[in-house]
N, C-alpha and C positions, 0 to 999 in steps of 0.2 A: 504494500500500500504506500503508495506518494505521498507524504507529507504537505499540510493545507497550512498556510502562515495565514491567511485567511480565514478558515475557520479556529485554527488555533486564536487569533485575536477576539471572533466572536466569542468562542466561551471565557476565554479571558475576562470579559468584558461582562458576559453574563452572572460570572460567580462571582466578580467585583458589586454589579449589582446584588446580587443576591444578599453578596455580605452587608453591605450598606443599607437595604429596605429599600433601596430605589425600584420601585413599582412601575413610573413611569418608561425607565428604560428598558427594564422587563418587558414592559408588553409591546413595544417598538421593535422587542428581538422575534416575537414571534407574529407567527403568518396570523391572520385573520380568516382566512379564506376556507370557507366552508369545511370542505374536502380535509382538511388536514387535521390529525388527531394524535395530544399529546397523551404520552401514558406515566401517569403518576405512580407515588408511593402509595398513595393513602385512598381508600374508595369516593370518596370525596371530592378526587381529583382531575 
């Protein structure tokens, strides 16, 4: 597998959010678009 410096930045970027609460940049990272489904930890999610 090829290494992604680009998606490496994205999670970067997303557990930075994460750790901080920023919500807003959270949901900027993810798609909106019907079709796409994330799978959580927790049933809930």
């Amino acid at each position: 597998m090829k290494s992604s410096d680009e998606l490496k930045n994205v999670m970067l970027h997303l557990y930075e959010s994460l750790s901080t609460g920023d919500m807003s940049a959270i949901e900027r990272l993810y798609s909106h678009a019907k079709d796409v489904l994330v799978i959580g930890t927790d049933p809930g999610e």
